[in-house]
C-alpha positions as CSV (number, residue, x, y, z in Angstrom):
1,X,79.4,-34.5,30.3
2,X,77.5,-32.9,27.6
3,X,78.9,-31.3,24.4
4,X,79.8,-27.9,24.3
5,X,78.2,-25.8,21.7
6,X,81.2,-24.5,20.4
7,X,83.0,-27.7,20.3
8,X,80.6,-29.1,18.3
9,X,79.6,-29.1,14.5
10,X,76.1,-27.6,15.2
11,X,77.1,-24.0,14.0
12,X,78.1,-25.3,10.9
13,X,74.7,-26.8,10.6
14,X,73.3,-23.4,11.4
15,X,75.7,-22.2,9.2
16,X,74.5,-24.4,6.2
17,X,70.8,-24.3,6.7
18,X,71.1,-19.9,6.8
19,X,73.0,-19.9,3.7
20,X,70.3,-22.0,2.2
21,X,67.8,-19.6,3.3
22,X,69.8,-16.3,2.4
23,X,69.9,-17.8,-1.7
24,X,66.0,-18.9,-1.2
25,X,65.4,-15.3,-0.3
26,X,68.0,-13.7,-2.6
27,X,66.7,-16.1,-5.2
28,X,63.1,-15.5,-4.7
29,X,63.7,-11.5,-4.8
30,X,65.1,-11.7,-8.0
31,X,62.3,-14.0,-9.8
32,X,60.1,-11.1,-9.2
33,X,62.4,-8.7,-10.7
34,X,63.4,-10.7,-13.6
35,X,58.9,-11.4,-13.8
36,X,58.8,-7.3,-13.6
37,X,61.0,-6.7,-16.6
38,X,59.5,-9.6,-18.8
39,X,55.0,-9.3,-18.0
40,X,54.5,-6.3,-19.5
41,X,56.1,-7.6,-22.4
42,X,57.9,-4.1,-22.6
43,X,61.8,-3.8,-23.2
44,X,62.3,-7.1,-22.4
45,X,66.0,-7.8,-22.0
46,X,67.0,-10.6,-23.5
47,X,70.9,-12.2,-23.7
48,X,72.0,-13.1,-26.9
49,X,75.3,-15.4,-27.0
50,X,78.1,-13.6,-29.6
51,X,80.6,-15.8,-28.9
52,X,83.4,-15.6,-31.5
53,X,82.2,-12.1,-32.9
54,X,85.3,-9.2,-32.9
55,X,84.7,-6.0,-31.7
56,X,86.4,-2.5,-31.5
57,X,86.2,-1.1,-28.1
58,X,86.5,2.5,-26.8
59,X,88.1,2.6,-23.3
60,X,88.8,5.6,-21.1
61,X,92.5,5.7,-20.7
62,X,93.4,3.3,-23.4
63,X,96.0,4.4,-26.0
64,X,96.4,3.3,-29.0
65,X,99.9,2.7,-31.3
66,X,100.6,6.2,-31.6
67,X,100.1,7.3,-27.9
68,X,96.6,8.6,-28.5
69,X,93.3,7.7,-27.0
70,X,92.2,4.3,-29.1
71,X,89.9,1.5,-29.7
72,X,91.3,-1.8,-28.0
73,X,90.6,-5.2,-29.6
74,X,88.2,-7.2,-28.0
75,X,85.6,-10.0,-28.1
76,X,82.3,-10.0,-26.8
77,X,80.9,-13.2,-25.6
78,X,77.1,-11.5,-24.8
79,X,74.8,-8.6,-25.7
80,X,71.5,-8.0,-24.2
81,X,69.0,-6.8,-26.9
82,X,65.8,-5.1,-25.7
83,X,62.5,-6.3,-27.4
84,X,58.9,-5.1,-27.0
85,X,55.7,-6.8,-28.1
86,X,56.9,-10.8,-28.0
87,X,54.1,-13.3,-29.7
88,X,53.1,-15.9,-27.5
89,X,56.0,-18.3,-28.1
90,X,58.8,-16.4,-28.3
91,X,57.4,-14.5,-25.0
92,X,57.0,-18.0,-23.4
93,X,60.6,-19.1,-24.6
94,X,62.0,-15.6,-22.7
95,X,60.1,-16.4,-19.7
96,X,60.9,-19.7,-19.4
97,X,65.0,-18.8,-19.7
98,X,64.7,-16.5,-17.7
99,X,63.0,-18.2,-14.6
100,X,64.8,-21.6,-14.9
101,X,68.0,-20.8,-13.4
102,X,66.5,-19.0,-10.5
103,X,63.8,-21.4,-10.0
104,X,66.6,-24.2,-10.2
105,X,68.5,-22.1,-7.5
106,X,65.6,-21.8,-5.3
107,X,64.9,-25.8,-5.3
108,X,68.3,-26.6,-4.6
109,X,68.9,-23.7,-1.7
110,X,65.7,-25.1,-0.3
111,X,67.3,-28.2,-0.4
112,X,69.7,-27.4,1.4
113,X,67.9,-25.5,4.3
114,X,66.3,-28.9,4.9
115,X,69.7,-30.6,5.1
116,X,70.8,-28.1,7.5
117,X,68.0,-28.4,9.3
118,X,67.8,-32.1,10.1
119,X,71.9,-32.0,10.3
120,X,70.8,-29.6,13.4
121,X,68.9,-32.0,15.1
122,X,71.3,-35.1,14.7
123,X,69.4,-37.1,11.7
124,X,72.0,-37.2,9.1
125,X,71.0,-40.6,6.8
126,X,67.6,-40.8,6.9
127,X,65.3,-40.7,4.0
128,X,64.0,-36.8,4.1
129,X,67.8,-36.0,3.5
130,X,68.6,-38.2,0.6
131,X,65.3,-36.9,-1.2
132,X,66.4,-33.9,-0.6
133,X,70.5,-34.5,-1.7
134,X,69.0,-36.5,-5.0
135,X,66.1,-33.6,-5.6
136,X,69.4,-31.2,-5.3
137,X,71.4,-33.4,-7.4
138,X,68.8,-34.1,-10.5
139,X,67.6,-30.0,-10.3
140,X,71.4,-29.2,-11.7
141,X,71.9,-32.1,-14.3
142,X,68.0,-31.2,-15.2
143,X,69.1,-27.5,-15.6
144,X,72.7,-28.0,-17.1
145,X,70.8,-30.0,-20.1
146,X,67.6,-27.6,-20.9
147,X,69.1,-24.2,-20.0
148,X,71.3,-23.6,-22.5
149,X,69.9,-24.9,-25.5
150,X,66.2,-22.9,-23.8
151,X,68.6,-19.4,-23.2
152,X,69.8,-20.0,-26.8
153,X,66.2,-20.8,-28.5
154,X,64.9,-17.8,-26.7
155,X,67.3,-15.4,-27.7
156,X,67.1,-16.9,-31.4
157,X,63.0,-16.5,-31.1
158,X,63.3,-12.9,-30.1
159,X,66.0,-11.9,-32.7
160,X,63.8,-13.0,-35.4
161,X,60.7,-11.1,-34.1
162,X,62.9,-8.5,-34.6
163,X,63.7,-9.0,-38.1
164,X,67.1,-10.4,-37.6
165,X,67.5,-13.7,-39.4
166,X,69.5,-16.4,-37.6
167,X,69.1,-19.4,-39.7
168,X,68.5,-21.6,-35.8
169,X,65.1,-22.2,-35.0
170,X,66.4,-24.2,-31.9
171,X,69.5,-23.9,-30.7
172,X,71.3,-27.1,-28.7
173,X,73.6,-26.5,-25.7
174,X,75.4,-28.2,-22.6
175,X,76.3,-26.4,-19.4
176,X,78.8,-28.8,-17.9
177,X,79.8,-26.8,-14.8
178,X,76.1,-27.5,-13.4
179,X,76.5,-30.7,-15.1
180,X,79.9,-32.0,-13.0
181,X,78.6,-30.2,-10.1
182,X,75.2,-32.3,-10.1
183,X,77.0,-35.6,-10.6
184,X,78.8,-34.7,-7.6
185,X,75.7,-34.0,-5.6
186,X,74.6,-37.2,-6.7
187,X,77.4,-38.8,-5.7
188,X,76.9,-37.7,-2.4
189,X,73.9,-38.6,-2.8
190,X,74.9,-42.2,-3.0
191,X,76.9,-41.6,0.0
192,X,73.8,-41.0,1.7
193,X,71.8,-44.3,0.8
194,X,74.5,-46.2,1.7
195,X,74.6,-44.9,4.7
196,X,71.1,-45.3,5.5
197,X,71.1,-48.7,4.5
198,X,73.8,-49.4,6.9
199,X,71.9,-47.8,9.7
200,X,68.7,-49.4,9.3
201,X,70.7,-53.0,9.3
202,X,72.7,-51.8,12.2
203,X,69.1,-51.0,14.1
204,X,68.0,-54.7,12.9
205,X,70.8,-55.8,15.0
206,X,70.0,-54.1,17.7
């Protein structure tokens, strides 16, 4: 008797392989804004890391000691400075930040699509899908080690084309949420090769 549809896991294949495609075209929308806002080399906004630096902040509604509207302590962990007229390095630094994570989402969302899609059709350890998990897997340790220390150099590079001294010509940095989250894919990945290895001895048995 054949399988049901809804008794079986296909939807959440479907399921998968649409979520996949929803970030590729999420993530491909917003590489051209973020490439609209950088090219003309106009305003470019460009995050700057102000992690440990105090601030006084004005909010509507808060009240001070005495009752009265007041300043509330608070610490900043990000600004976004606005910078016109990048030289060629610092421009290709900004760029470069800037399109790495969403390139890096795009290759791993694609990724997935093609998992979902061969999950679909019954093919779960077969070569195209452990490419795919280890291409998934080495995007996020890739991006967890160069991001950071590439977001920091950038924003460094553009403070000092504005005048602003920052004593870090490269900055070095460690993102180890995408770094944990890639050894997990890879470990998966792992999963996957063994599990093609056992099906291509099983099929030698056959």
């Amino acid at each position: 008797m054949a399988q049901r549809w809804f008794t079986s896991q296909r939807p959440d294949y479907v399921v998968l392989a649409l979520a996949g495609g929803v970030t590729v075209v999420a993530g491909a929308v917003a590489l051209v804004h973020e490439l609209a806002q950088i090219l003309p080399n106009r305003d470019v906004p460009v995050p700057v890391a102000l992690d440990g630096v105090s601030h006084e902040l004005l909010l509507s509604g808060a009240t001070g000691v005495d009752g009265a509207a007041g300043a509330v302590a608070a610490e900043a962990t990000e600004a976004v400075v606005r910078v016109s007229g990048l030289e060629a390095v610092p421009f290709a630094l900004v760029l470069a930040a800037a399109m790495l994570p969403l390139l890096a989402m795009l290759v791993v969302a694609a990724c997935f699509v093609l998992l979902g899609g061969s999950f679909f059709r019954g093919r779960f350890f077969t070569r195209g899908n452990l490419v795919a998990v280890n291409v998934a897997a080495a995007t996020l340790v890739v991006t967890s080690l160069v991001l950071p220390s590439l977001q920091g150099t950038a924003a460094s590079s553009a403070l000092v084309s504005l005048g602003v001294e920052t004593g870090q010509a490269f900055v070095l940095g460690l993102d180890l949420r995408l770094l944990l989250a890639g050894f997990l894919l890879g470990a998966v990945g792992y999963a996957f090769q063994r599990g093609a290895r056992l099906r291509r001895d099983v099929e030698g048995l056959v």
